[in-house]
VODONU-803786 format. One record per residue (C-alpha): residue in three letters; x, y, z; residue number from 0. Coordinates in Angstrom, 1 decimal, always signed. Layout:
N
<pt type="ALA" px="X" py="Y" pz="Z" seq="NUM"/>
...
REM end
This chain:
120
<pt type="UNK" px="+77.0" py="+63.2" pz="+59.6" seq="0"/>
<pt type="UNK" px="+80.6" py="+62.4" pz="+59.1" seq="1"/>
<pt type="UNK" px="+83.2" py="+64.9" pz="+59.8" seq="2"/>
<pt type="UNK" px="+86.9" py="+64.4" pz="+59.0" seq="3"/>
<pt type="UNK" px="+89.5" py="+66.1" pz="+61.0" seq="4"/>
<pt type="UNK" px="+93.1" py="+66.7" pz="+61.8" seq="5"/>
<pt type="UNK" px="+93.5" py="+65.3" pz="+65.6" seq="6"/>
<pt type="UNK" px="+96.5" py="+65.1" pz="+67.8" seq="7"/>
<pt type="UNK" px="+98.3" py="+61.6" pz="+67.7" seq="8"/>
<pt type="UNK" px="+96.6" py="+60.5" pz="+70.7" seq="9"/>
<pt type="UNK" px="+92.9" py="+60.9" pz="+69.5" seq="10"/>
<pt type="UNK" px="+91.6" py="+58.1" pz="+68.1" seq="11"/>
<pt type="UNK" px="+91.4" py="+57.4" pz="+64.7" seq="12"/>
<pt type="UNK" px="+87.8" py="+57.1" pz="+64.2" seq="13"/>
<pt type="UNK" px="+84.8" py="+58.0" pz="+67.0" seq="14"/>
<pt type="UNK" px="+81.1" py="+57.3" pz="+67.0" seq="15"/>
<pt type="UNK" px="+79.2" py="+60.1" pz="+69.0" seq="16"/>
<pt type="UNK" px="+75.7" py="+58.2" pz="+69.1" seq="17"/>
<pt type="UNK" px="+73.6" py="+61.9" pz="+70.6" seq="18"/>
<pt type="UNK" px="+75.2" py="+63.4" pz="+67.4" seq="19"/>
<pt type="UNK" px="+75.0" py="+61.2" pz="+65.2" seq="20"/>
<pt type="UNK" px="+78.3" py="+61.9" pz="+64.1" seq="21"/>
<pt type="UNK" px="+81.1" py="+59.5" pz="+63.2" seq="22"/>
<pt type="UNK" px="+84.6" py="+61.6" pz="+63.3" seq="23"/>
<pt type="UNK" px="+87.7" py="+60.3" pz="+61.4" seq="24"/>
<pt type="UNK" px="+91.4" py="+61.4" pz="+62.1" seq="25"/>
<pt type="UNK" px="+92.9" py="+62.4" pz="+58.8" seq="26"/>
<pt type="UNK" px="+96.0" py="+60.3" pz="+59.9" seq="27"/>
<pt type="UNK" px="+94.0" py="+56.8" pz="+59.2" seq="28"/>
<pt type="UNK" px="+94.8" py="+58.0" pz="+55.6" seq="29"/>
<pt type="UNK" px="+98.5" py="+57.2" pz="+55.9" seq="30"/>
<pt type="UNK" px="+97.9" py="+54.2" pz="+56.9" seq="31"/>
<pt type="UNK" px="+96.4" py="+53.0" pz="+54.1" seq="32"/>
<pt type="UNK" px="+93.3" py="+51.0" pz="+52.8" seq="33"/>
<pt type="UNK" px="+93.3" py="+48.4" pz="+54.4" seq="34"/>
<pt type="UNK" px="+93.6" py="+50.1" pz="+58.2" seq="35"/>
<pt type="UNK" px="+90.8" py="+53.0" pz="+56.8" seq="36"/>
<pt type="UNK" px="+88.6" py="+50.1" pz="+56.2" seq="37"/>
<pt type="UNK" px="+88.7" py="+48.7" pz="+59.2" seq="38"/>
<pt type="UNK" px="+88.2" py="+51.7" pz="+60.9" seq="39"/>
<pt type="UNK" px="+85.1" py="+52.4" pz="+58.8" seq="40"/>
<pt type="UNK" px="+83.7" py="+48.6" pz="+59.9" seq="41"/>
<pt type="UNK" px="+84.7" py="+49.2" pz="+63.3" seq="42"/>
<pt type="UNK" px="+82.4" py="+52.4" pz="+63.5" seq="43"/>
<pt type="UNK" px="+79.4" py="+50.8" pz="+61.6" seq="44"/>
<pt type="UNK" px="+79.0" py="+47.8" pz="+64.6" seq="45"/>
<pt type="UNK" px="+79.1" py="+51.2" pz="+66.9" seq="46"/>
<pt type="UNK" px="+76.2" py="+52.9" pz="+64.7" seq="47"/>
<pt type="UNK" px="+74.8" py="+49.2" pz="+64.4" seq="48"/>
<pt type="UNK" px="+74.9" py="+49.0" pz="+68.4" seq="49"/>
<pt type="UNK" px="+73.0" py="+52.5" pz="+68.4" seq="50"/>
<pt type="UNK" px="+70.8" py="+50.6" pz="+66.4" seq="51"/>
<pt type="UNK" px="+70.6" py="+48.0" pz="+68.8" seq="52"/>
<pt type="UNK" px="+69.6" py="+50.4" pz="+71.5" seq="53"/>
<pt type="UNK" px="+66.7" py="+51.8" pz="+69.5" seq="54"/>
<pt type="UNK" px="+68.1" py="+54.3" pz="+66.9" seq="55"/>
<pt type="UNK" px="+71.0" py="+56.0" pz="+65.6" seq="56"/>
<pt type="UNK" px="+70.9" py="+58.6" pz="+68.5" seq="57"/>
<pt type="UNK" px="+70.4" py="+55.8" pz="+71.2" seq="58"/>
<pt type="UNK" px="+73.6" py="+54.4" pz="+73.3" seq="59"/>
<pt type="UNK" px="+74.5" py="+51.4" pz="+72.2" seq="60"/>
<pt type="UNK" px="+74.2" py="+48.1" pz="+73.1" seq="61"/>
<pt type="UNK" px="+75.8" py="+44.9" pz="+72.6" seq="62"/>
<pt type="UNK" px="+74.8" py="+43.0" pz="+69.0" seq="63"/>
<pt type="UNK" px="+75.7" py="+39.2" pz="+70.6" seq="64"/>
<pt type="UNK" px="+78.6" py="+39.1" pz="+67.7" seq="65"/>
<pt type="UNK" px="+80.7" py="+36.2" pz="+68.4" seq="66"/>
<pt type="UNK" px="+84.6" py="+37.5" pz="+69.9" seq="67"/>
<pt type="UNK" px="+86.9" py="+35.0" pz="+67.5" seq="68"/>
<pt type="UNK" px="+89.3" py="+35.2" pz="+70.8" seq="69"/>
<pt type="UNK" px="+89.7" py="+35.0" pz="+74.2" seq="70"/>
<pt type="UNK" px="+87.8" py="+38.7" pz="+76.0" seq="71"/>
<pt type="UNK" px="+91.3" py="+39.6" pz="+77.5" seq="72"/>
<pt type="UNK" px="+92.9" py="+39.1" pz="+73.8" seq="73"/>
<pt type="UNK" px="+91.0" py="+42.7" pz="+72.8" seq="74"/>
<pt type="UNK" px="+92.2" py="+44.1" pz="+76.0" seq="75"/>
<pt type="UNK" px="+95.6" py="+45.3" pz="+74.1" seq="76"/>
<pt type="UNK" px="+93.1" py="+47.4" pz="+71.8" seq="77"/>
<pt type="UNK" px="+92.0" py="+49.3" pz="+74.9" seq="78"/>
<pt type="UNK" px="+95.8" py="+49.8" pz="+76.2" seq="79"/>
<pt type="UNK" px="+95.3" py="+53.5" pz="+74.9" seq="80"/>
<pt type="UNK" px="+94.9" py="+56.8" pz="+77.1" seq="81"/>
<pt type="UNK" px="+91.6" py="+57.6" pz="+74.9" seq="82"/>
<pt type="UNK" px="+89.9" py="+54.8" pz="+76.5" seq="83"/>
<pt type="UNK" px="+91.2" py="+55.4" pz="+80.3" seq="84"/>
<pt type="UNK" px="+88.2" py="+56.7" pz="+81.6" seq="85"/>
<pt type="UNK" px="+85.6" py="+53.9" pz="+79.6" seq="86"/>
<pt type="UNK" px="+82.4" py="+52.7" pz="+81.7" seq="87"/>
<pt type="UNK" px="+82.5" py="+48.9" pz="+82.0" seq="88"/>
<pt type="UNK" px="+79.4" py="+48.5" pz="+79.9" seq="89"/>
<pt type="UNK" px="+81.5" py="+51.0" pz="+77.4" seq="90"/>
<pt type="UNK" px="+84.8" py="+48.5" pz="+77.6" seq="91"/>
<pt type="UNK" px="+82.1" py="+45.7" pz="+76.0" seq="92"/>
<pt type="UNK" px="+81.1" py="+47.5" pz="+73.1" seq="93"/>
<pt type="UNK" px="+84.7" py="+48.3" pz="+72.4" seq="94"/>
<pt type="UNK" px="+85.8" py="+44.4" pz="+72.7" seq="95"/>
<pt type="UNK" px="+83.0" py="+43.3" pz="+70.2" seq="96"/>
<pt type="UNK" px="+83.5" py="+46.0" pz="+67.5" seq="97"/>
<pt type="UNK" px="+87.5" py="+45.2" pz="+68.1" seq="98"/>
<pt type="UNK" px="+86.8" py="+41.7" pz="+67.8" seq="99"/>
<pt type="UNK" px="+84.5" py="+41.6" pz="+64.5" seq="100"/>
<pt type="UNK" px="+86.0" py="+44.6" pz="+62.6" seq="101"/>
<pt type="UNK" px="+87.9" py="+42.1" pz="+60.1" seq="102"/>
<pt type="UNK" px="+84.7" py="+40.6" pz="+58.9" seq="103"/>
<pt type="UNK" px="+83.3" py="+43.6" pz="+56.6" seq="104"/>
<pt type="UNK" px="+80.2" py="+41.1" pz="+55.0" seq="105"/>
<pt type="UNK" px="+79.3" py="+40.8" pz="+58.6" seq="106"/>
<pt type="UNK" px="+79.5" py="+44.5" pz="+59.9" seq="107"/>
<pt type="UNK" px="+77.5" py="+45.1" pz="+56.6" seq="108"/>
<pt type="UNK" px="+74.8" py="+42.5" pz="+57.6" seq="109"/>
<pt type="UNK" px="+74.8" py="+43.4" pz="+61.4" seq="110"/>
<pt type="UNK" px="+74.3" py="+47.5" pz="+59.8" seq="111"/>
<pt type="UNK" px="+71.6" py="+46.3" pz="+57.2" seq="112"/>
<pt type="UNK" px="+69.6" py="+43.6" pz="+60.0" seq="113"/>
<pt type="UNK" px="+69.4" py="+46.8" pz="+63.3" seq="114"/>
<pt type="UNK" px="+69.5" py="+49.9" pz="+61.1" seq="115"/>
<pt type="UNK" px="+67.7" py="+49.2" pz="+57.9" seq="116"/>
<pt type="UNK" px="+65.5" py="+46.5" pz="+59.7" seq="117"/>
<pt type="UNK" px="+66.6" py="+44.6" pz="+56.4" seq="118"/>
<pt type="UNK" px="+66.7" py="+40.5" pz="+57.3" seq="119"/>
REM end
């Protein structure tokens, strides 16, 4: 289920809800053009993929071992957001690797394809 809403400025601009299976999109990511939108999409799909990970789409995700391109304090700027004040530790970690790996759309596609689809 995908649901797209108008959210206050200080949502975020895309959410995975794993017990829902739900992803929700901010209708702002639309002003920011294609480019950002796409991103956001890859960034949800290593959530759902790390759902996957965990057993199914409804599961609570868990790490997919994709390789962060920097430094783990690098991604730490990502996180510098009120929406992720109260993150668990384990939650901060799923948030660095779909941060870190949300640029590489063939891989998010693959990673999606190998845990959800069981496709190799």
């Amino acid at each position: 289920l995908r649901i797209i809403k108008d959210l206050p400025e200080s949502d975020p601009s895309g959410q995975w809800i794993h017990k829902d299976k739900t992803v929700i999109i901010n209708e702002k990511i639309f002003k920011e053009g294609t480019i950002k939108f796409a991103y956001l999409l890859s960034h949800e799909m290593i959530h759902i993929a790390q759902s996957c990970n965990g057993g199914s789409f409804d599961s609570y995700p868990f790490l997919l071992g994709l390789e962060l391109k920097k430094p783990k304090n690098y991604y730490y700027k990502y996180l510098n957001n009120e929406i992720y004040r109260d993150l668990k530790k384990d939650d901060v970690v799923l948030e660095i690797e779909a941060y870190a790996n949300q640029k590489d759309m063939s891989q998010t596609i693959n990673a999606f394809k190998y845990f959800c689809l069981k496709q190799k």
